[in-house]
Residue, then its C-alpha position, 0 to 999 in steps of 0.5 A: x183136815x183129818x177127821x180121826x185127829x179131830x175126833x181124838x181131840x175132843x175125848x179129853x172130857x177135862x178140857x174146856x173150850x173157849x167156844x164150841x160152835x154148832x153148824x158148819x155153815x157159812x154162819x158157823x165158819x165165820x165165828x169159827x175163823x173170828x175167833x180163831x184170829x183172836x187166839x181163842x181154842x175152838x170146835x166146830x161140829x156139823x151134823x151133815x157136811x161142811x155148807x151141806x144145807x143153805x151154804x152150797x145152794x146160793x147164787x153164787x154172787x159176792x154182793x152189796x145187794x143191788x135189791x137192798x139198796x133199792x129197799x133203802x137197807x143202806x147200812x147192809x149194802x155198805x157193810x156188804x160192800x166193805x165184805x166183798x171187796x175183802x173177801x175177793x182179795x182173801x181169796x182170789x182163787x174162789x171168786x171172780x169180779x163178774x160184770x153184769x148188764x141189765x138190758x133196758x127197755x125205757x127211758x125211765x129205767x135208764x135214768x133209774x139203774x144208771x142212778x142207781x148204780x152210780x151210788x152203788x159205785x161210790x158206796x163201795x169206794x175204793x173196794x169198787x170192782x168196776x165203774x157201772x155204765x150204759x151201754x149202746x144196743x149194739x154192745x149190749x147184743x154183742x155181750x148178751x147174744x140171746x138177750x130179747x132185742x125187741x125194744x131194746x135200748x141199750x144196757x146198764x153194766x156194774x160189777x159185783x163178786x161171783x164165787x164157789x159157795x161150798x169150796x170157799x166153805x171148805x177153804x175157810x174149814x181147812x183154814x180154821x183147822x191149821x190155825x188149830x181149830x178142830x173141824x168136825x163133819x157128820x157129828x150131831x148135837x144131841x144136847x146142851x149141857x148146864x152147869x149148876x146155875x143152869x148156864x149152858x157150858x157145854x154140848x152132847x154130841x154123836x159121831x154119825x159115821x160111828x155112833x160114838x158119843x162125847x161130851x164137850x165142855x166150852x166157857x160159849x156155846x154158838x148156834x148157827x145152825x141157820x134154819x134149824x136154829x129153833x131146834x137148838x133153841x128148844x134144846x135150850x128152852x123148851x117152850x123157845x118161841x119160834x125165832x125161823x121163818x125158812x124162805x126157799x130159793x130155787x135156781x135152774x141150771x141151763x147150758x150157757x148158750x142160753x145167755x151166751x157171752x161172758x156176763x151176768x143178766x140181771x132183771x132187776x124187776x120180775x112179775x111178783x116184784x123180785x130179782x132174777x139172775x142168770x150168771x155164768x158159773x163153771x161153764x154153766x148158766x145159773x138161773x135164779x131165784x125165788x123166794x118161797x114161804x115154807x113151814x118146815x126146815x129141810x136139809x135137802x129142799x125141793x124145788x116147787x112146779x110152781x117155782x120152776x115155772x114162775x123161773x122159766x117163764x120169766x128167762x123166756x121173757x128176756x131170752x130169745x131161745x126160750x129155755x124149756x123144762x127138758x133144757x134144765x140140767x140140774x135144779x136145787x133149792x135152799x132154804x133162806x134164814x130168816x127171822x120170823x116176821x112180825x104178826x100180819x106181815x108175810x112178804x118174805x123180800x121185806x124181811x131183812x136180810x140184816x145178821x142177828x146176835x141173841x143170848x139166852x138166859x143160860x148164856x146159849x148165843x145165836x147167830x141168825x140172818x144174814x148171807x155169804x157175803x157178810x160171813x166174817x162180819x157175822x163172825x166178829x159180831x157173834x165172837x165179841x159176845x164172848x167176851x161179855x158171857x165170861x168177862x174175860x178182857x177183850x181180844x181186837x178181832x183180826x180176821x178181816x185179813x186172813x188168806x183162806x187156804x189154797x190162797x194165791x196171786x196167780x190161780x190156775x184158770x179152769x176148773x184148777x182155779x177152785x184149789x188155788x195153790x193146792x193144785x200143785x199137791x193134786x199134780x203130785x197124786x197124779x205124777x206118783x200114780x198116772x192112773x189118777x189123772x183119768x177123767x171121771x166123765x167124759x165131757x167134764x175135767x174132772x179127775x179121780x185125783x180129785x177124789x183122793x185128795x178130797x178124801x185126804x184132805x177135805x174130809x169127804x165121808x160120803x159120795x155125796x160129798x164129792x158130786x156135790x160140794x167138792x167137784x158141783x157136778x151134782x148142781x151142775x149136771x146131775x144125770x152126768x154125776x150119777x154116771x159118775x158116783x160108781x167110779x166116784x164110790x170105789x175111790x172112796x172105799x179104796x181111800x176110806x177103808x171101805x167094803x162092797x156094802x158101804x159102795x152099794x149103800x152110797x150108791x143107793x143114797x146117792x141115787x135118792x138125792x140126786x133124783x131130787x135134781x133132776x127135773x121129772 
């Protein structure tokens, strides 16, 4: 992706999209990639990163929703099965089938999860990733060494997806971009623009590297700006009622000897009746969530005291090295799309999780709800509204098989994996120049080939970019990733053209954000 290319293409004032669509989240990825497979011209504009809100900050898990099954939403959980299974064979170098095991305490739950998990099987046909099971006590401490074992029975194994939310983001961008879509970071939405019948046909955007302004003239507009879908509304309508209600979800990150072994923990039920997870990702253990009315939408969140220890309290019950505050190597939060609940209702968890297509009355279309793991589907829904805003004839939707960029058979293990057959373009870097191949940090593999090629080709424009959705050292350990962000920043200058002031800047911006990681 090269981002001076894509600029250049949308100053032709004259030329009208098909669709322009706002937000380079998973939302906005999935339209985008939808209706690319249909031949239709696209733009996408993002006004922070490419998954810089809610997209990078999930738990990382490609699923039908165990607890949505639970809660009788049976149409999501098989629409999310259906997903899963295509997305994990879209692209194998992002994703994993990673099994989990609840560890049973009563009879009762036995009888429960083995039921349960039995029809998750069947739903999932034959896109299943793995038979659930019960396991005997023995088994369930050989595969979970830290698991509480006073009282334990047994444990319930089932398989389900595990995935790089912000990498599958930025192979689905540089996908969209070789099937001609014009992919833009850091460019801002500052309008709507109307044609004479006052139907939207257009956006105003602003370069945020440049302060350039343009005009985009498309026959759709999209929303899927996720919590900050309201802002865009009200560019539209002013007196636009409130369609958001945000819901944080924070994870704490931890060494994986917490856990041990190679398997997800999952406790299906928590002191305030939710979901905790602790799955193994990039040699970490990743520990979450929590769901947490807020009132207002923030690019970077903050995780609550209450929420990390509400975390911690609930891994010491099941863990037998109860994990403290000073274990926690990172933590980050995310905020939740959901719709605005009825009047009287409150409970975030019965809130569906279910995507929502609406149309305004100048035609603005939004996309709204719904998770990663449903992306694509999201995408075709949202795209077959084009065909009724401009009465164009109807194109079959043909993403469902699509290979996302880097695809391969047989990935590189490690953290190789992530780039799929791109690897071998990083190798090169580092053949021409040997220098390259150096580690940016001592404990983790990471190389400044990395940096370039991430400058290069996936369009990283700040430190932050790099530390936090190319490489995930920032959520993986964010004391190691402000020891890198000097080396990190000289690359990039280097890369980008840069002078002395633009590194201290970084650095300083850099320095902000991740402090919001570490816990005080």
């Amino acid at each position: 992706m090269d981002r001076k290319k894509n600029l250049k293409k949308i100053e032709d004032k004259s030329k009208v999209w098909d669709i322009a669509v706002i937000g380079g989240g998973a939302s906005g990825l999935g339209v985008a990639l939808d209706a690319l497979s249909r031949g239709l011209s696209v733009v996408l504009i993002e006004k922070a990163d490419f998954a810089a809100g809610t997209s990078s900050r999930s738990t990382k898990l490609v699923h039908g929703g165990v607890r949505y099954l639970a809660q009788g939403d049976v149409s999501l959980v098989f629409e999310a099965l259906r997903e899963r299974g295509r997305l994990l064979q879209n692209a194998p170098h992002l994703t994993y089938n990673q099994p989990f095991i609840i560890p049973i305490y009563t009879l009762f739950d036995r009888i429960q999860y083995s039921v349960g998990l039995k029809i998750y099987d069947w739903m999932a046909g034959r896109l299943r990733l793995g038979k659930s099971r019960f396991i005997s006590k023995k088994e369930t401490i050989e595969r979970l060494p830290q698991v509480k074992r006073e009282g334990l029975k047994g444990g319930v194994v089932y398989h389900d997806g595990q995935f790089d939310d912000a990498r599958l983001a930025l192979s689905i961008a540089m996908t969209c971009n070789e099937m001609g879509g014009c992919m833009l970071n850091y460019v801002k939405v500052q309008g709507l623009i109307k044609d004479d019948s006052d139907k939207t046909s257009g956006i105003q955007v602003q370069d945020v590297v440049t302060k350039q302004k343009y005009e985009i003239r498309s026959k759709m507009v999209v929303n899927a700006t996720g919590v900050f879908a309201d802002k865009i509304l009200k560019m539209d309508k002013p007196e636009a009622p409130k369609s958001i209600q945000p819901s944080q979800g924070i994870h704490l990150v931890l060494d994986q000897s917490f856990l041990g072994g190679k398997d997800a923990l999952m406790i299906p039920k928590t002191s305030d009746g939710r979901v905790l997870f602790a799955v193994p990702w990039h040699g970490k253990l990743v520990v979450g969530t929590t769901d947490t009315l807020r009132e207002k939408a923030k690019l970077e969140p903050e995780a609550l005291a209450n929420e990390v220890e509400f975390i911690l309290e609930t891994a010491q019950n099941y863990l037998t090295k109860a994990p403290q505050k000073s274990d926690v190597l990172s933590v980050f939060a995310g905020l939740r799309p959901l719709a605005a609940p009825k009047e009287g209702s409150t409970k975030t968890k019965e809130i569906s999780r279910s995507h929502k297509v609406t149309v305004s009355e100048s035609n603005l279309v939004s996309i709204t709800g719904g998770k990663w793991t449903t992306f694509r589907k999201m995408g075709e829904d949202t795209v077959e509204y084009f065909y009724k805003v401009t009465g164009e004839k109807s194109v079959e939707s043909r993403s469902s098989n699509i290979k996302y960029n880097g695809f391969t058979d047989t990935p590189k293990e490690g953290h190789w994996k992530g780039y799929g057959e791109n690897f071998m373009e990083i190798q090169k870097l580092i053949e021409t120049n040997q220098e390259l191949g150096e580690k940016l940090h001592e404990k983790y593999p990471y190389t400044k080939a990395e940096v370039v090629w991430s400058v290069r080709n996936e369009m990283a424009v700040k430190v932050e970019d790099v530390l936090s959705r190319r490489l995930r050292i920032l959520l993986l350990d964010s004391k190691a990733a402000l020891k890198m962000a000097p080396l990190v920043a000289e690359l990039m200058a280097s890369e980008l053209g840069k002078d002395e002031s633009w590194v201290k800047s970084e650095l300083a911006d850099f320095e902000k954000l991740a402090n919001k990681y570490i816990l005080k």
